[in-house]
C-alpha positions in Angstrom: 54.0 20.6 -63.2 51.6 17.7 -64.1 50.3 19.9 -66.9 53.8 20.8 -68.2 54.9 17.0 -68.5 51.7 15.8 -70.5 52.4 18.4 -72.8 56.1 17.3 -73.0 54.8 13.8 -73.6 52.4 14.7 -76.5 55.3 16.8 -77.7 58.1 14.5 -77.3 56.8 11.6 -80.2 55.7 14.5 -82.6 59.1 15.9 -82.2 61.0 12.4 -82.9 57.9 11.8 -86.1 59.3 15.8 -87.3 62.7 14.7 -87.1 62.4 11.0 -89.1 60.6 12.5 -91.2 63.1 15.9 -92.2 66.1 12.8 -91.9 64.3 10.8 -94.9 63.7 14.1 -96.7 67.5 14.5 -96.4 68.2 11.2 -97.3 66.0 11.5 -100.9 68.2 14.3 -102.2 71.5 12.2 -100.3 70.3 8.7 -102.3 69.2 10.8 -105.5 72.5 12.5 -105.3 74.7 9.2 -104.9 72.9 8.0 -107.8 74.0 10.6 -110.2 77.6 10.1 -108.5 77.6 6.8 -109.9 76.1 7.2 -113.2 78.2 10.0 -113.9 82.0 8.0 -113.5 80.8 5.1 -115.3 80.1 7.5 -118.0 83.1 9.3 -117.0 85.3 5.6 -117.3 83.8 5.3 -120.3 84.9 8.3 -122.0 88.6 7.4 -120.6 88.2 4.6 -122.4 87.4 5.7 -125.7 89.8 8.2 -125.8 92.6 5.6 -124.7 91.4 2.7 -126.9 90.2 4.7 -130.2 90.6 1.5 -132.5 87.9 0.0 -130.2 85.6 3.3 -130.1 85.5 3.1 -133.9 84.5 -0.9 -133.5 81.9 0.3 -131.8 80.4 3.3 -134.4 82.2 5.9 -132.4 83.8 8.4 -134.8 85.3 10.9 -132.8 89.1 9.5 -132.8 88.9 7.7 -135.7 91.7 10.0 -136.6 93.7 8.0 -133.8 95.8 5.0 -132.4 96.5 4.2 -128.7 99.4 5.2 -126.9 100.8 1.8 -126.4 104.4 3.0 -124.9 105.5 2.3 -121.6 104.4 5.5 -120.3 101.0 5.1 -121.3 101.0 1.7 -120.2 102.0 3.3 -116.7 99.6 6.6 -116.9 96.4 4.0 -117.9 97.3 1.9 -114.3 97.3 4.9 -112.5 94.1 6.0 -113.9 92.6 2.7 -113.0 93.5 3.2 -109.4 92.3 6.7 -109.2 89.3 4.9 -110.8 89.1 2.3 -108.0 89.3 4.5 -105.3 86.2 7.0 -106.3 84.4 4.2 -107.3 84.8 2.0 -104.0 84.0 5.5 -102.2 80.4 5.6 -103.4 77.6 4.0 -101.2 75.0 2.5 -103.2 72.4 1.3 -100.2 69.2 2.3 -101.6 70.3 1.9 -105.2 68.1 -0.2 -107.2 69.4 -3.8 -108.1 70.7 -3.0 -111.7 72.8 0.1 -110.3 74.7 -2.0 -107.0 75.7 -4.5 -110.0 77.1 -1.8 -111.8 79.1 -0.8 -109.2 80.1 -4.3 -108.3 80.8 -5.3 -111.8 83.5 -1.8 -112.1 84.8 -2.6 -108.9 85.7 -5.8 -109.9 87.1 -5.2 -113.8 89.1 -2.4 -112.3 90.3 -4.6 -109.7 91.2 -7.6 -111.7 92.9 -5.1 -114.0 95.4 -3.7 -111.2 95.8 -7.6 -110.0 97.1 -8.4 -113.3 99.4 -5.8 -113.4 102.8 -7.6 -111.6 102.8 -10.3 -115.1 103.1 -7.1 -117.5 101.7 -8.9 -120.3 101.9 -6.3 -122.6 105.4 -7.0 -122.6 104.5 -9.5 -124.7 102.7 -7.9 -127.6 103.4 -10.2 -130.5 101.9 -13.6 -131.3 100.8 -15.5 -134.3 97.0 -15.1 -133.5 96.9 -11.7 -131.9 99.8 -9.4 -132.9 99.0 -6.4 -133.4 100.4 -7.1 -137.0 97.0 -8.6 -137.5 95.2 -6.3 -136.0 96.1 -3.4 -138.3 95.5 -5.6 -141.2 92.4 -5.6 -140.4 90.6 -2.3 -139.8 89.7 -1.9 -143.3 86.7 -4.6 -141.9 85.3 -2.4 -138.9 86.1 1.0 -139.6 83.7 2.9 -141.1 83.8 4.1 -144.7 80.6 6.2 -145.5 82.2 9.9 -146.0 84.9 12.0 -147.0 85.7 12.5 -143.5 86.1 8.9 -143.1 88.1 8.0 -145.4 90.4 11.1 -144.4 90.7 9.6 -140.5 92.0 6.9 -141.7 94.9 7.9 -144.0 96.1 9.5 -140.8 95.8 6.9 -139.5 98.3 4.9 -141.9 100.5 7.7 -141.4 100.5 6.5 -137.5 101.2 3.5 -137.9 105.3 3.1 -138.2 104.2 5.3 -134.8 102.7 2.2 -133.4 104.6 -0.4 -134.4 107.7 1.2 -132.9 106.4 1.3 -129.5 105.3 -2.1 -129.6 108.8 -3.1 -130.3 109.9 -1.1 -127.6 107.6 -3.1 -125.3 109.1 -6.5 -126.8 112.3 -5.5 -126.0 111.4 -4.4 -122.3 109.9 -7.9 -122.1 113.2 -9.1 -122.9 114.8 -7.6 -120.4 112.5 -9.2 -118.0 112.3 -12.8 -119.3 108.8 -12.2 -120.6 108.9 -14.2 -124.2 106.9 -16.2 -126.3 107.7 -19.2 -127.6 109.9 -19.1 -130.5 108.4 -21.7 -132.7 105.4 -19.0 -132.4 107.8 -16.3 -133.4 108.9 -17.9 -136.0 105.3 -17.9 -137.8 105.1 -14.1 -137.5 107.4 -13.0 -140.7 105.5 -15.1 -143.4 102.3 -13.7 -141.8 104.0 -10.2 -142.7 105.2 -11.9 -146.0 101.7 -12.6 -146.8 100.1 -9.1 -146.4 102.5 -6.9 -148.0 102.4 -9.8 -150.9 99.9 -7.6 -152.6 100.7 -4.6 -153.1 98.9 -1.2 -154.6 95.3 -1.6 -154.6 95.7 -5.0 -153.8 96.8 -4.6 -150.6 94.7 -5.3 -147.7 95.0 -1.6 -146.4 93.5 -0.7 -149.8 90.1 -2.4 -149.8 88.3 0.5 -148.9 88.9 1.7 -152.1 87.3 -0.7 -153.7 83.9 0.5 -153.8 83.3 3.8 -152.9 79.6 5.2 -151.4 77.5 7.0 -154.2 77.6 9.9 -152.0 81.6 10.4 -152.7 82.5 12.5 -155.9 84.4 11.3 -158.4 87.5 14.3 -157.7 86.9 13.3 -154.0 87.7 9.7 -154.6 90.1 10.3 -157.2 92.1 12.3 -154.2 90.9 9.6 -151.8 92.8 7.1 -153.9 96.0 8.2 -154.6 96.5 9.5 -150.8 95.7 6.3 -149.7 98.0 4.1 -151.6 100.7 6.9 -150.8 100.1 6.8 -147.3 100.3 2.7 -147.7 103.5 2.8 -150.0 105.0 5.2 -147.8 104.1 4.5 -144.0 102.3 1.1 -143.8 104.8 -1.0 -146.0 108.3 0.4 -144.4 106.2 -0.1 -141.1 105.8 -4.0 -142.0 109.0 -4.5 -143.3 110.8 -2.9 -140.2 108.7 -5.4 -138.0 109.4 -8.6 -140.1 113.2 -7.9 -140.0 113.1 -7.3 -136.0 111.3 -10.3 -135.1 113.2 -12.5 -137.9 116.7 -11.1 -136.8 116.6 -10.4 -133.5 113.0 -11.2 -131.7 112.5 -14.4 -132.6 115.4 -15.9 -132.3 114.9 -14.9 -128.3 111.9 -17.2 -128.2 111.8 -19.3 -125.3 111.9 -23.0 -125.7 109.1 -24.4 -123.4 105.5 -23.6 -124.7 103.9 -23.7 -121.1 103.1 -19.9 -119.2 105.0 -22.1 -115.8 108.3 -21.3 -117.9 107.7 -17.5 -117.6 108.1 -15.4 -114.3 105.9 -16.0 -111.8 104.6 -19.2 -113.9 101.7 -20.9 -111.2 100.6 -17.1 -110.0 100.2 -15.7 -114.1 98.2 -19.4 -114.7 96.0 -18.6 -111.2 95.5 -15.5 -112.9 94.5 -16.3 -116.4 92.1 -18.8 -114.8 90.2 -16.7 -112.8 90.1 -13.9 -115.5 88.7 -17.0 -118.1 86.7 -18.8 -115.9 85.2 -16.0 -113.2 85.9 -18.5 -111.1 88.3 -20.0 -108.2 89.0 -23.7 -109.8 92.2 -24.7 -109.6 94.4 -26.5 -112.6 94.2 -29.8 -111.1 90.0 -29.3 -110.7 90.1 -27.8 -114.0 92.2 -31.2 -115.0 90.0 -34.0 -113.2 87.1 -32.0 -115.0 88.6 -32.5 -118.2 89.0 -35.8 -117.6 85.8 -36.7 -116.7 84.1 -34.8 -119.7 86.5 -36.5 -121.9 85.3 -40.2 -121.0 81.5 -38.8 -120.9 81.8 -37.7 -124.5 83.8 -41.0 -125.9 80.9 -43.0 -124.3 77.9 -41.2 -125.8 80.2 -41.4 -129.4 80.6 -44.8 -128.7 76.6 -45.6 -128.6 76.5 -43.2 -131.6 79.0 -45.5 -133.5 77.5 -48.8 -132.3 74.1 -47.6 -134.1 76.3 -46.3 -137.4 78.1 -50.2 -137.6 81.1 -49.5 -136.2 83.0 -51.4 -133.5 85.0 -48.8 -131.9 85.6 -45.2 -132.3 89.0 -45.3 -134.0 86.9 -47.2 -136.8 84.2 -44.1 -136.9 86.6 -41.4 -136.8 88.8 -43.1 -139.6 85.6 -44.1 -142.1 84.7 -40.3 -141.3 88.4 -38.6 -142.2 88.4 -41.2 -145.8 85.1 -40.1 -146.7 85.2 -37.7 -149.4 81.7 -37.1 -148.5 83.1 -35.6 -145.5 84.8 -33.1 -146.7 84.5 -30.0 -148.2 84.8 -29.9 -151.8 85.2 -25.9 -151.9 85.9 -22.8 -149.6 82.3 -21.7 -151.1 80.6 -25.0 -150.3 82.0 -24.1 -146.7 80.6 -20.6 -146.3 77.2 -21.8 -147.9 76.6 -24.6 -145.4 77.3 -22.1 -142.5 74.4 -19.9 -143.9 72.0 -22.5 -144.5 72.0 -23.8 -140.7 72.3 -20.4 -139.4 69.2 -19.7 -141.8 67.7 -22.5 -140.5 67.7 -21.6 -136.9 66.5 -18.3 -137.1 63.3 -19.8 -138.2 63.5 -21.6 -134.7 64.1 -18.9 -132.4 60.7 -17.6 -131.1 60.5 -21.5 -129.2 63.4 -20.6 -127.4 63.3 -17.1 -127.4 60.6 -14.2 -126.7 63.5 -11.6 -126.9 65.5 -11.7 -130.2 68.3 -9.6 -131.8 66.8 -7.1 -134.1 70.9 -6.6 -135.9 71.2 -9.5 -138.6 74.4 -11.0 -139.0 77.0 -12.4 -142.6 79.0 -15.0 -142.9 82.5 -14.1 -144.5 85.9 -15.7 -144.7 88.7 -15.2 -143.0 91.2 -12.9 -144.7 94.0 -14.7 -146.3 96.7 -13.7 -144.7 95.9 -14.8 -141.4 93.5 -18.0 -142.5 97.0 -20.4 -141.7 97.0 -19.6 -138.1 93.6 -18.9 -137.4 90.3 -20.4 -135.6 88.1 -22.6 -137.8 85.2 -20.8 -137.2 85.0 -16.6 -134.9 82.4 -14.2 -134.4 83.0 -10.5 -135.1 80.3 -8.2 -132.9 78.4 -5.8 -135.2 78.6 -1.9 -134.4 75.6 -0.8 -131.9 74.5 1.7 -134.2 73.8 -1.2 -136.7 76.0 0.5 -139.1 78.3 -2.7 -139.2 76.3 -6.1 -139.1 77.9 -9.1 -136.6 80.5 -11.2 -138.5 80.8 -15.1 -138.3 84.3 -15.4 -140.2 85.0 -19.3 -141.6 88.6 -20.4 -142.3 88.5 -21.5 -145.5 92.3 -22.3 -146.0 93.0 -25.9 -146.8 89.4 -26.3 -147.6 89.7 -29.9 -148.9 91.7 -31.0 -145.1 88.3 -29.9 -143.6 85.7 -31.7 -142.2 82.1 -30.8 -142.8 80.5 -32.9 -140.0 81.0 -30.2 -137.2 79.6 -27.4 -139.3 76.6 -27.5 -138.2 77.2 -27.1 -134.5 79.7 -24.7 -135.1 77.4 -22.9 -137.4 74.8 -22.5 -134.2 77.9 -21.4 -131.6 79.0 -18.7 -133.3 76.0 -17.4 -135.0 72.8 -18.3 -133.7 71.6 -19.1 -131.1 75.1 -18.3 -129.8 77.7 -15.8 -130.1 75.9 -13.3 -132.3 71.9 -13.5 -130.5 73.8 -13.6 -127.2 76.0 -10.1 -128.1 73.5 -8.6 -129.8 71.1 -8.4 -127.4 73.6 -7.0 -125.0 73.8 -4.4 -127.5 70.4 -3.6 -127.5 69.6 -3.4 -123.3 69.4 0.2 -123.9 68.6 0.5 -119.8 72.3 -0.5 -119.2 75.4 1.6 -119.6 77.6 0.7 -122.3 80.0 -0.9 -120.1 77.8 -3.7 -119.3 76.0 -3.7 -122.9 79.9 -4.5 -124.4 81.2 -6.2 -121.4 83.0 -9.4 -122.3 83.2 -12.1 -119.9 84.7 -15.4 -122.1 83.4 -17.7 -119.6 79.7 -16.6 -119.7 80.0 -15.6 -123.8 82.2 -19.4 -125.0 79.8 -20.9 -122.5 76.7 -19.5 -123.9 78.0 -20.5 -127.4 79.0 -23.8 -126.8 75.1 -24.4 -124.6 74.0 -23.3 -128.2 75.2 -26.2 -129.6 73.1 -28.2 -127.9 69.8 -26.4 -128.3 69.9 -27.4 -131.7 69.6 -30.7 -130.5 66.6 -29.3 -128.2 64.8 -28.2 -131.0 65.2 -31.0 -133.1 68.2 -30.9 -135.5 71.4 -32.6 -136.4 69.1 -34.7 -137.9 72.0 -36.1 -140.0 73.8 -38.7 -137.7 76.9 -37.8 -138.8 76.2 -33.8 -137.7 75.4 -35.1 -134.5 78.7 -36.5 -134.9 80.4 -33.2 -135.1 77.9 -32.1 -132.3 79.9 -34.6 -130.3 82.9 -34.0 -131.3 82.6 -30.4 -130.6 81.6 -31.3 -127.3 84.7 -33.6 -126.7 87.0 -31.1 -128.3 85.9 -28.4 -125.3 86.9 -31.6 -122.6 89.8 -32.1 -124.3 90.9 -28.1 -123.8 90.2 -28.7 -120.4 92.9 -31.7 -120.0 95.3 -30.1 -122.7 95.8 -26.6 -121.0 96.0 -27.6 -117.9 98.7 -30.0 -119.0 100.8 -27.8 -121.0 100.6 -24.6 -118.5 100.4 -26.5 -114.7 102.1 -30.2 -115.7 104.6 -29.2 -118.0 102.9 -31.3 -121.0 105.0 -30.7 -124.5 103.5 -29.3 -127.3 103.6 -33.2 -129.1 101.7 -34.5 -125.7 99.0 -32.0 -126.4 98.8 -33.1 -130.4 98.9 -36.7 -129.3 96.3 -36.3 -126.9 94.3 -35.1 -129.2 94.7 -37.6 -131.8 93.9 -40.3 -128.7 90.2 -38.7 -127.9 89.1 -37.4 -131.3 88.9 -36.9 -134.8 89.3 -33.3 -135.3 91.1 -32.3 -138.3 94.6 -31.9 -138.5 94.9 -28.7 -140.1 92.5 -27.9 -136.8 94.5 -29.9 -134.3 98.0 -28.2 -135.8 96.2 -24.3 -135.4 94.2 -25.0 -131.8 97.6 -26.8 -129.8 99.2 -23.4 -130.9 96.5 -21.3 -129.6 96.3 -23.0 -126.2 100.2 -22.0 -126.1 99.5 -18.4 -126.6 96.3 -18.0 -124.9 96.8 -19.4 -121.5 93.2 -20.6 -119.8 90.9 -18.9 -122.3 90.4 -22.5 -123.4 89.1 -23.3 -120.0 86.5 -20.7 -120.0 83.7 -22.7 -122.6 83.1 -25.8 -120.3 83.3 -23.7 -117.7 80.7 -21.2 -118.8 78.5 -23.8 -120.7 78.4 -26.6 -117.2 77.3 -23.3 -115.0 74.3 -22.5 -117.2 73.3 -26.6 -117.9 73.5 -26.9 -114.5 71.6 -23.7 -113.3 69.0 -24.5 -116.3 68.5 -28.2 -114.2 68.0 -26.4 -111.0 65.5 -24.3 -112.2 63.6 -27.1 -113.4 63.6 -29.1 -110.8 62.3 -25.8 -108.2 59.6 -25.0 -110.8 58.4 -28.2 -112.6 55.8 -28.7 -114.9 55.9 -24.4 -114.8 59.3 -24.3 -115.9 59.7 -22.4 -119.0 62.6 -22.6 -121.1 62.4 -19.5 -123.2 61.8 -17.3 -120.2 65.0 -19.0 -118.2 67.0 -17.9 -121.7 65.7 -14.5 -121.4 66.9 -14.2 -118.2 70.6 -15.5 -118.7 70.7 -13.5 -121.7 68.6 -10.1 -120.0 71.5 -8.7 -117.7 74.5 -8.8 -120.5 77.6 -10.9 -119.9 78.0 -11.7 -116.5 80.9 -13.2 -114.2 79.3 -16.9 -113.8 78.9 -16.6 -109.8 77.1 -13.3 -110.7 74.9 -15.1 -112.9 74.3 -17.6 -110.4 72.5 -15.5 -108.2 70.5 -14.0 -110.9 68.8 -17.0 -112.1 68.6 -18.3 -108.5 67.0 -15.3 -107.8 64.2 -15.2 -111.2 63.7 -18.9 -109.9 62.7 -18.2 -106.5 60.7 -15.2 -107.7 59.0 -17.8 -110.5 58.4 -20.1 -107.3 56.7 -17.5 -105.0 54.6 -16.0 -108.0 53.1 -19.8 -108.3 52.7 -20.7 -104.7 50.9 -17.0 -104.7 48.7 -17.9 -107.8 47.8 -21.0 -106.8 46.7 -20.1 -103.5 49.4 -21.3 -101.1 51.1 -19.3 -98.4 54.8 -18.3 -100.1 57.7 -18.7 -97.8 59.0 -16.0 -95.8 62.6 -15.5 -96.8 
């Protein structure tokens, strides 16, 4: 017996040893096999989503529905929601414990876009389809600017793809008139804009049109009989789909659309008002601040701003900053003297800081970017300054497009901060380098997050400073201004969507805190109107990463390096601004064990 029960015992713990270790050899394939799960619906997602959105596959180099438009009508609107729940579900379904870090946030960050996605769906925006910044209207005009133009084949997608369009149009009308029905309109001041937009691009006509610029120059690979047949089926397939197309769509929102507008310019007047502004914020911001935060905010940055002008205009001789701003607006010196002049100072301080990068950089785009104006026919109405991503495949370079309409109303002194926001070190290193994270899926390589991207761009502004430019007072100027501008949207939306403000309250707040142009002043009050909280999302973005850049300094002192804390904000991809909270909390207490560990000192246990 004795004998028989030592055995047991010897037995017993080799037995338990056998079975650990056949469970972790179960678990391998188990974890190896989750993985693959996951990788393969992201890619899966990702396919949905070119197919559904081909306009934005082609922005993005992929040719294989170039050929295509998306399904905007109601039904597709209700097929893609369903799709996104189905997407949910599978995707909440996988386990990721044991996944490496990179792969849970992938995970996360799906989970949560296809979440706020079906959260959004009760305020059926796309209802609301036409506005005089991003109607649709514009959109079409211009594809001639991303699509690709290198083949036959190319140039053949997208005649049938004019031959779509009345297609397209039509169902967006469709959608407007739903919204009707459910008391889902834009303002009708805004409405009103729409027809001379449409006015303005079927003004030139032929192979003037805007549809028609691909024929202007033709790759050498192209045959003369090629292009010859190229041409004439493209200005046919302008003269006989796109034009009708336009005209149909100016007479609806002239006769019957527009004159539907709603009266009040703030999102409360629409169904559901406080819920869609709760909404818009969180999308915009990433974050849980309410409009009345949001609001005190504003106010706070607002006076900041007017005091460190004020210092700035006690050094420049003036006695208050209604002296400064008017000696700035009457000096001809001031203002640009062509749209040229415009686009050639943008280049020169973008030019400039890419000679600075490498000391705040050790990671840099490899894709070069071009300055370009906006097209004409949406210059009136549009931003004075927007970045355009480049293709990954580097077969399109990034865009920043000026606004060079009314060149002589604009003031030069915030062009150099500008300049930096939307080129570099801002909008176009920033995207860029997303791009090019190979290790990532494409999903988080193109993901957009306007709190992290306007608040990386706008924190551009001031590493110019950092590195020793706006060496011109009256740049630093614009600097400020810029600075107070992005208070100011922090006071003005809030007040127009969550205190009922008027569209003159907003325009007179405005002319009370700064000097911005009018032509700028007229164009941003509208965009506020139709773009409710995106506004909010560059202080918002830009405080987050001053403020995590200041904690990191403080953890890690003299050993704090600035170029390596860029590389990591910049090293994951847009993020949701909690997400990149813990990130760079995380690379700083990693920094702060690697000294104590270097220099010898026992590293906390965690």
């Amino acid at each position: 017996m004795y004998g028989l029960t030592r055995i047991n015992l010897i037995l017993i713990p080799l037995f338990l040893v056998c079975l650990r270790l056949a469970a972790a050899q179960a678990e391998e394939p188990s974890l190896a096999a989750r993985r693959q799960a996951l990788k393969a619906l992201i890619n899966e997602h990702w396919e949905y989503t070119m197919r559904t959105a081909p306009e934005y596959a082609s922005m993005l180099g992929d040719k294989r529905y170039n050929d295509q438009l998306s399904d905007v009508s109601a039904g597709a609107v209700r097929r893609d929601q369903d799709a996104t729940r189905r997407f949910l579900a599978r995707f909440r379904a996988i386990d990721t414990a044991g996944f490496p870090e990179q792969e849970q946030l992938n995970r996360r960050l799906m989970v949560r876009q296809l979440e706020l996605s079906i959260a959004g769906v009760p305020f059926k925006d796309w209802e609301m389809p036409i506005d005089q910044m991003n109607g649709f209207h514009l959109g079409a005009a211009q594809w001639p600017t991303f699509l690709p133009f290198q083949t036959v084949n190319d140039y053949r997608d997208y005649i049938v793809r004019l031959h779509k369009l009345p297609r397209y149009f039509d169902q967006e009308i469709a959608l407007t008139k739903q919204g009707e029905r459910d008391g889902l309109m834009p303002p009708k001041f805004l409405l009103e804009k729409v027809p001379a937009q449409i006015d303005a691009i079927l003004a030139a006509t032929g192979a003037d049109s805007p549809f028609a610029a691909p024929l202007k120059k033709f790759p050498a690979a192209i045959g003369a009989v090629d292009q010859e047949a190229i041409r004439k089926e493209t200005l046919a397939a302008i003269q006989n789909s796109v034009v009708p197309a336009y005209r149909r769509l100016r007479e609806f929102v002239r006769d019957e659309y527009a004159p539907k507008g709603r009266a009040e310019p703030g999102v409360w007047a629409l169904p559901d008002g406080a819920a869609r502004y709760a909404y818009d914020l969180r999308t915009f911001t990433t974050t849980n601040l309410t409009p009345e935060a949001l609001h005190q905010l504003g106010l706070q940055q607002v006076a900041e701003y007017e005091a460190e002008e004020m210092a700035l205009a006690t050094r420049l001789g003036f006695q208050d900053l209604s002296s400064l701003r008017a000696a700035v607006k009457a000096d001809p010196k001031r203002h640009a003297q062509s749209g040229e002049e415009i686009l050639a100072l943008y280049r020169k301080y973008i030019d400039q800081m890419y000679l600075k990068l490498p000391e705040l950089f050790t990671r840099l785009p490899k894709a070069r970017m071009e300055v370009v104006p906006v097209e004409a026919f949406r210059a009136k109405e549009a931003a004075p300054a927007a970045y355009t991503a480049g293709a990954p495949d580097g077969s399109r370079p990034g865009r920043v497009e000026v606004n060079t309409y009314d060149w002589q109303e604009r003031l030069t002194t915030d062009f150099e901060s500008t300049a930096y926001h939307e080129g570099v070190p801002g909008h176009h290193l920033q995207i860029t380098i997303a791009q090019e994270l190979t290790d990532l899926p494409m999903f988080r390589r193109e993901a957009f997050y306007s709190a992290y991207q306007e608040g990386w761009a706008l924190y551009a502004e001031r590493l110019g400073k950092d590195i020793g430019f706006y060496q011109d007072p009256y740049s630093n100027y614009g600097r400020i201004e810029n600075e107070l501008w992005r208070a100011v949207r922090l006071v003005v939306d809030t007040g127009l969507h969550a205190k009922r403000w008027s569209r003159q309250q907003v325009v007179d707040y405005f002319h009370a805190h700064t000097g911005v142009a009018e032509v700028d002043v007229q164009s941003e009050t509208d965009r506020y109107i139709v773009l409710p909280g995106q506004a909010l999302a560059y202080k918002a973005g830009q405080l987050t990463i001053l403020r995590l850049r200041e904690r990191a300094k403080a953890a890690l002192g003299d050993r704090f390096d600035l170029r390596r804390f860029h590389d990591e904000v910049l090293g994951a991809g847009a993020l949701p601004l909690d997400v990149l909270e813990e990130r760079i909390d995380a690379w700083t207490a990693a920094q702060k064990t690697a000294q104590s560990v270097g220099s010898g000192q026992p590293s906390a246990i965690r």
